[in-house]
C-alpha positions as CSV (number, residue, x, y, z in Angstrom):
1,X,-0.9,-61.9,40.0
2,X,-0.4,-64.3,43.3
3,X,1.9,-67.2,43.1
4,X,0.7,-70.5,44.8
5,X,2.4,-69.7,47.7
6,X,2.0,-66.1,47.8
7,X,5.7,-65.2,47.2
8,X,5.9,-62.7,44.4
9,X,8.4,-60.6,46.3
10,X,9.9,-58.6,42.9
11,X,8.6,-56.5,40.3
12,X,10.7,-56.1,36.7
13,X,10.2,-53.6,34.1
14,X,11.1,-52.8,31.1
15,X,11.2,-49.1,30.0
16,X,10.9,-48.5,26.1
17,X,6.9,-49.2,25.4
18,X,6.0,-50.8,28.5
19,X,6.9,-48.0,31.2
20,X,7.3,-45.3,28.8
21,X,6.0,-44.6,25.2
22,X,9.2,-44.0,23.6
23,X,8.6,-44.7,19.8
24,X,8.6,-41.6,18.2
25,X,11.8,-39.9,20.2
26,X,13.6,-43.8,19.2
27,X,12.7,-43.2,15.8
28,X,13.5,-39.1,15.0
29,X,17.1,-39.4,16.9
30,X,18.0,-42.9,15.5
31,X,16.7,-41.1,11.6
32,X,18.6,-38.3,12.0
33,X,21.9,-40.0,13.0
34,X,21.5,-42.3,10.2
35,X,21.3,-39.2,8.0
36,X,24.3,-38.0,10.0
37,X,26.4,-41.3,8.4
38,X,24.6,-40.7,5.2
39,X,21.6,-43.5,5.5
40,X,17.9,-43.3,5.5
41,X,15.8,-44.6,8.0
42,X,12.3,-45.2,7.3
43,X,9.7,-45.7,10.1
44,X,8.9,-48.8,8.9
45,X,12.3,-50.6,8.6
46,X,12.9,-48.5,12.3
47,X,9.2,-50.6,13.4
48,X,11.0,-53.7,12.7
49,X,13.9,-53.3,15.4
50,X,11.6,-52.4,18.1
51,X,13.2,-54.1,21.5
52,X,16.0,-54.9,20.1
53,X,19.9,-53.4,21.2
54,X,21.3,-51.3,18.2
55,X,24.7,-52.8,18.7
56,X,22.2,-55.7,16.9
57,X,19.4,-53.8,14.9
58,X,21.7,-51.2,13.2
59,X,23.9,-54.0,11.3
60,X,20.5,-55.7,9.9
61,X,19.7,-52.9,8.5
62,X,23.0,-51.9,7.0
63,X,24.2,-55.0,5.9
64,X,28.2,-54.4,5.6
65,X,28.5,-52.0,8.0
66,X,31.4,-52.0,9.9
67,X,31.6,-51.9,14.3
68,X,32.9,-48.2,13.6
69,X,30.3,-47.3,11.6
70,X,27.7,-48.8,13.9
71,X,29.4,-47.1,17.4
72,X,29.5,-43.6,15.2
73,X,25.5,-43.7,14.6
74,X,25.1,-44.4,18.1
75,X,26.8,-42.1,19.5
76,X,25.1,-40.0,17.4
77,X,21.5,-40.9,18.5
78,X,22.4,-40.7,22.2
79,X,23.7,-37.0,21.6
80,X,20.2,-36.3,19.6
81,X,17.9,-38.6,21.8
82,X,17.8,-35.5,24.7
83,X,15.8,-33.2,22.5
84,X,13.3,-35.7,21.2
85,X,12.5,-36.2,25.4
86,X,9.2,-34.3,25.3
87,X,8.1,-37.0,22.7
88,X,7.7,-39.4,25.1
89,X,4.3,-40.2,27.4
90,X,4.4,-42.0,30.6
91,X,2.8,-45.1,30.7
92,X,-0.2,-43.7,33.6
93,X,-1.8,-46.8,34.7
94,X,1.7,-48.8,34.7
95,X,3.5,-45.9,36.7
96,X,0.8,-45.8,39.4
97,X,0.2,-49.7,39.6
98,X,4.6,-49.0,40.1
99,X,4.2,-46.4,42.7
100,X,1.7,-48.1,44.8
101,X,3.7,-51.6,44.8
102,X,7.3,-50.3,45.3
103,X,6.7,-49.6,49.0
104,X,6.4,-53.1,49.3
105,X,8.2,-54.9,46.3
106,X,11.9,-55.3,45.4
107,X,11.8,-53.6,42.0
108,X,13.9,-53.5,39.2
109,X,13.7,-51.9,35.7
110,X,15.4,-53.8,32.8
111,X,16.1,-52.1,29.8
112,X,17.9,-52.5,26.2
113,X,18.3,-48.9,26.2
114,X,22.1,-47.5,27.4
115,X,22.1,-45.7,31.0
116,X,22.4,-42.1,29.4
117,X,19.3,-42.3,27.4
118,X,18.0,-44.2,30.0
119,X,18.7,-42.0,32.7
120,X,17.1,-39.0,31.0
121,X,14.0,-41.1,30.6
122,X,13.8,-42.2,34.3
123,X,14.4,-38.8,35.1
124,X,11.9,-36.9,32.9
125,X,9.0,-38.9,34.2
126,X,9.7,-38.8,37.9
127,X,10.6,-42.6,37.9
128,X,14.3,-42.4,39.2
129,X,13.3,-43.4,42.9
130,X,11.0,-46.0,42.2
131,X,13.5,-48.9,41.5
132,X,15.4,-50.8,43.7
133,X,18.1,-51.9,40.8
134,X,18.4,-50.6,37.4
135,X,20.4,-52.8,34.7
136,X,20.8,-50.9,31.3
137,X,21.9,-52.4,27.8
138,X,25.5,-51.5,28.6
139,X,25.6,-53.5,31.4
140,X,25.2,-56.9,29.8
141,X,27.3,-58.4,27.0
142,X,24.2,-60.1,25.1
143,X,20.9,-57.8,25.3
144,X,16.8,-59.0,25.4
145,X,16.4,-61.9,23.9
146,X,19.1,-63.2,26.0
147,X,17.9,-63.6,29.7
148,X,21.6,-61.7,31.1
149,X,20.1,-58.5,31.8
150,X,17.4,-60.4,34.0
151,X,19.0,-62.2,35.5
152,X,21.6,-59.7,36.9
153,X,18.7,-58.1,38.0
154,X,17.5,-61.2,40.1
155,X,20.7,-61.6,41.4
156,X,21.1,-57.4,42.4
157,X,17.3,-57.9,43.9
158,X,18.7,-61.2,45.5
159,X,15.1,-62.8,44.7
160,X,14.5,-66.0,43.1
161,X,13.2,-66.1,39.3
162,X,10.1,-68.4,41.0
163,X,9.1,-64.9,43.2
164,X,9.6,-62.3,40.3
165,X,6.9,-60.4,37.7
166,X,8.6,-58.9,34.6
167,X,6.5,-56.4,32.7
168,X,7.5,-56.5,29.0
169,X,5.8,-55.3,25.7
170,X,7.9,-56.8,23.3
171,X,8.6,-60.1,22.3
172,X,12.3,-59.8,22.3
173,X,11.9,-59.0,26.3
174,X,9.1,-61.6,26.7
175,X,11.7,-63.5,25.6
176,X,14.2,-62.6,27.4
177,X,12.1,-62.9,30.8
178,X,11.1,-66.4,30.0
179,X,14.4,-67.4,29.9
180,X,15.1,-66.0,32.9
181,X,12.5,-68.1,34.2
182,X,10.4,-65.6,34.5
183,X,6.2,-65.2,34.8
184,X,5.2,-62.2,32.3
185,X,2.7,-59.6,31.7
186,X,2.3,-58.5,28.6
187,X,2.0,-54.9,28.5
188,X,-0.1,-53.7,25.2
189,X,1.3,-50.8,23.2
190,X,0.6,-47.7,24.4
């Protein structure tokens, strides 16, 4: 996509279900440490939470649950998350459109998730080396749809919202790009 001026000078991703199909590992850890607290997660209710933070999701769909009961399940589905990994699928055209440009792009990779999940994602598909800055969920204070985690990245990239792509399949993170001031591809589910 070239600007008017030719200028697009930084890439931003985001990793759940643009970069990486992670639905089904998301779902099976975040079940089974709702079972752990003694809750049921369905995959439907789970569908309706996708791109958003748990610290946000979890409380909507336990309505009186309180901040320890929502830090216990996740801490719970970050332990879990590692052995649901092979679940995942690498988004191929995405990753090698991100290979060939990061040579020549400041790149960043967004995400809601928190670093430790994160991190064993980025790691699992090879994508570690291919970004410039990384800003996880438990960097910011407000997550996707608030433009925070974007714009730290702009700011870590030291590029101008006017010069930046962001790569998002959800509307929360279309969203959240937007505000940033953002352009946006829409990447379709995988």
């Amino acid at each position: 996509m070239a600007r008017p001026d030719g200028s697009l000078r930084a890439l931003l991703f985001d990793l759940d279900g643009t970069l990486v199909d992670t639905r089904e590992a998301n779902y099976l850890a975040y079940r089974d440490a709702f079972a752990q607290s003694g809750h049921e997660l369905t995959p439907e209710r789970f569908a309706t939470t996708w791109g958003r933070d748990s610290r946000d999701f979890i409380p909507d769909l336990l309505p009186g649950i309180d901040p320890l009961g929502v830090d216990t399940i996740r801490a719970a589905k970050s332990r879990l998350y590692a052995d649901q990994l092979h679940r995942t699928t690498a988004n191929a055209a995405l990753v090698a459109f991100l290979r060939l440009v990061a040579p020549t792009h400041r790149t960043a990779l967004v995400s809601t998730a928190k670093s430790g999940n994160g991190r064993q994602i980025l790691d699992a598909h090879g994508l570690t080396p291919l970004f410039d800055v990384v800003v996880w969920g438990d960097d910011v204070t407000r997550s996707k749809p608030d433009p925070e985690g974007y714009l730290r990245a702009l700011h870590l990239l030291g590029v101008d919202a006017a010069a930046g792509l962001a790569f998002e399949d959800s509307e929360t993170g279309r969203l959240a790009a937007l505000a940033a001031g953002l352009t946006v591809l829409e990447v379709p589910h995988l």
